[in-house]
C-alpha positions in Angstrom: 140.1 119.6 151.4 137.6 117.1 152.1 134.9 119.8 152.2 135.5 121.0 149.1 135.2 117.4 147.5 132.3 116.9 149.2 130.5 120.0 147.8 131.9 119.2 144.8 130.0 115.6 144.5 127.0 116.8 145.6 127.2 119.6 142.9 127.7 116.8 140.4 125.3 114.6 141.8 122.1 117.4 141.7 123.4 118.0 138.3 122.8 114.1 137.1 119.5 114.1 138.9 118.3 117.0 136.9 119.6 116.0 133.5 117.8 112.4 134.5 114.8 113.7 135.0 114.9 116.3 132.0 115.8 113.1 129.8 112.4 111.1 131.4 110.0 113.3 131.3 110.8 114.5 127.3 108.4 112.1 125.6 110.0 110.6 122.4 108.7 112.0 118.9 106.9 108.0 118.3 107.1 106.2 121.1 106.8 102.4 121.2 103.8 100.7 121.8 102.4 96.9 121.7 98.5 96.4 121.3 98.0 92.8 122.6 95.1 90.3 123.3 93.9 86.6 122.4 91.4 85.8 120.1 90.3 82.3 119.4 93.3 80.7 121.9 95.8 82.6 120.0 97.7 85.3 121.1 98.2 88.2 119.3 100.9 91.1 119.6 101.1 94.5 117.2 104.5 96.0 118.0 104.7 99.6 116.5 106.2 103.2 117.0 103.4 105.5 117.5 103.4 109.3 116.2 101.4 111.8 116.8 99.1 114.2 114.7 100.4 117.5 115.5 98.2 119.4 113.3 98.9 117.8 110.2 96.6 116.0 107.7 97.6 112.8 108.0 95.5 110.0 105.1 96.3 111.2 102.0 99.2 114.0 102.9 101.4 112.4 105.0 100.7 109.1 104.7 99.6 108.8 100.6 96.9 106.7 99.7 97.3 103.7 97.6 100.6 103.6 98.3 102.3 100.8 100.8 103.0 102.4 104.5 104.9 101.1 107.1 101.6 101.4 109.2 104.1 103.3 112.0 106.9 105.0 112.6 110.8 104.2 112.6 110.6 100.5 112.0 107.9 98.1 110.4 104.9 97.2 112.6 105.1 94.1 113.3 102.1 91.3 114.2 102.2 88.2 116.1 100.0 85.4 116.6 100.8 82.0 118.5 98.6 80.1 116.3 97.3 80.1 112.7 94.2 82.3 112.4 92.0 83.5 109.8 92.1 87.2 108.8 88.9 88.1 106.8 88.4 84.9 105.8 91.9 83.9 104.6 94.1 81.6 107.0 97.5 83.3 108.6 100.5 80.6 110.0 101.7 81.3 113.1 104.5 83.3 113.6 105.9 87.2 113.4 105.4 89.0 110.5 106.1 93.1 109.5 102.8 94.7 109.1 101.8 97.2 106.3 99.3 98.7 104.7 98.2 100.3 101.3 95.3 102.9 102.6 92.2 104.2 100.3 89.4 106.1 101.5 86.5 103.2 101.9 89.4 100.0 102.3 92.0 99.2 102.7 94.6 96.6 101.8 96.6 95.3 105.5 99.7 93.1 104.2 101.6 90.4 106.4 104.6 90.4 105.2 107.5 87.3 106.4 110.3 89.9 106.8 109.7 90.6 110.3 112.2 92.9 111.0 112.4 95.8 108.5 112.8 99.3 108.8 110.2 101.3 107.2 108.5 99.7 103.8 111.9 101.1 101.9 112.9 97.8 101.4 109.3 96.3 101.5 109.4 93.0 99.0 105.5 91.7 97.9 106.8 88.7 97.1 107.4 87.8 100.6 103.7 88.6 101.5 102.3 85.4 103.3 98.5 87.4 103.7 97.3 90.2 101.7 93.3 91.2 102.8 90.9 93.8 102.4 89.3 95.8 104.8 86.6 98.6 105.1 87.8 101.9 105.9 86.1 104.5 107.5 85.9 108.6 109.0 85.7 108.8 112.3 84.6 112.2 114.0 86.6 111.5 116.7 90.0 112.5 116.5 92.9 110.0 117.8 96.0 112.3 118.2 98.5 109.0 118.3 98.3 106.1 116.2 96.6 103.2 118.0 96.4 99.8 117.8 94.0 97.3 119.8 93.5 93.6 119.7 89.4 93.3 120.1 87.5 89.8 121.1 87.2 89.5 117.6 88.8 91.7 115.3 92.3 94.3 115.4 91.8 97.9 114.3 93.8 100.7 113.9 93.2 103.9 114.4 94.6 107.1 113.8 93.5 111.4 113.4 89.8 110.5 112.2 90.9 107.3 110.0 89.9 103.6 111.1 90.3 100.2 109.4 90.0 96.9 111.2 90.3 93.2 110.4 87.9 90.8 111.8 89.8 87.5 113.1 88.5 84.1 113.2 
């Protein structure tokens, strides 16, 4: 009797250890990512979902232009500074904000919005924008398969299939 329990667990237990390690090593569809560094003595953090290419055109088809995106996946980027700082020239308070962006071919319009915590921009409201600011955007020939973010010495950029747009940070 004892035997046969015995087999029993260990059957069970193989059986978790390979649906474990199935479940790990599947990669989620946009997986979470945060871009962080400090600039000026204040500390910045860019939490996003980050999806992939796979193929598709991605600035002007999936994501339109002119048109207020998420700048991710799942829910609203989000950007953090510990201090007040000056994006392009125009001053952001500290604090979190939910991060968007309205893309064109040579700039773009990135948006700091004081809803941190949003999913998507379906509910986006403008008039809780603390910072709207143009940027330049460019081609790339390189081709970024996952949407990136990353916090420079002086400037954030994002970057994504042959599209980049960054903010320079003062």
């Amino acid at each position: 009797m004892k035997k046969m329990n015995l087999k029993r667990f260990g059957l069970l237990t193989m059986l978790l250890a390979m649906v474990s390690i199935v479940a790990f090593a599947q990669e989620k569809a946009s997986p979470a990512k945060t871009a962080e560094g400090t600039i000026k003595g204040s500390k910045i953090t860019i939490n996003y979902s980050s999806p992939a290419v796979k193929g598709r055109v991605i600035w002007g088809d999936l994501v339109p232009l002119g048109q207020v995106w998420r700048a991710g996946a799942d829910d609203a980027t989000t950007f953090e500074t510990s201090k007040d700082i000056k994006i392009q020239g125009q001053t952001l308070p500290a604090g979190k904000y939910s991060f968007f962006i309205i893309p064109g071919e040579t700039s773009s319009t990135f948006i700091f919005n004081k809803e941190a915590k949003q999913w998507g921009a379906y509910k986006y409201d403008q008039s809780k924008d603390a910072l709207r600011v143009e940027v330049p955007s460019i081609q790339t020939s390189t081709l970024e398969e996952r949407l990136v973010y990353e916090v420079k010495s002086d400037s954030f950029e994002i970057r994504w299939e042959y599209g980049k747009a960054s903010a320079k940070i003062e």
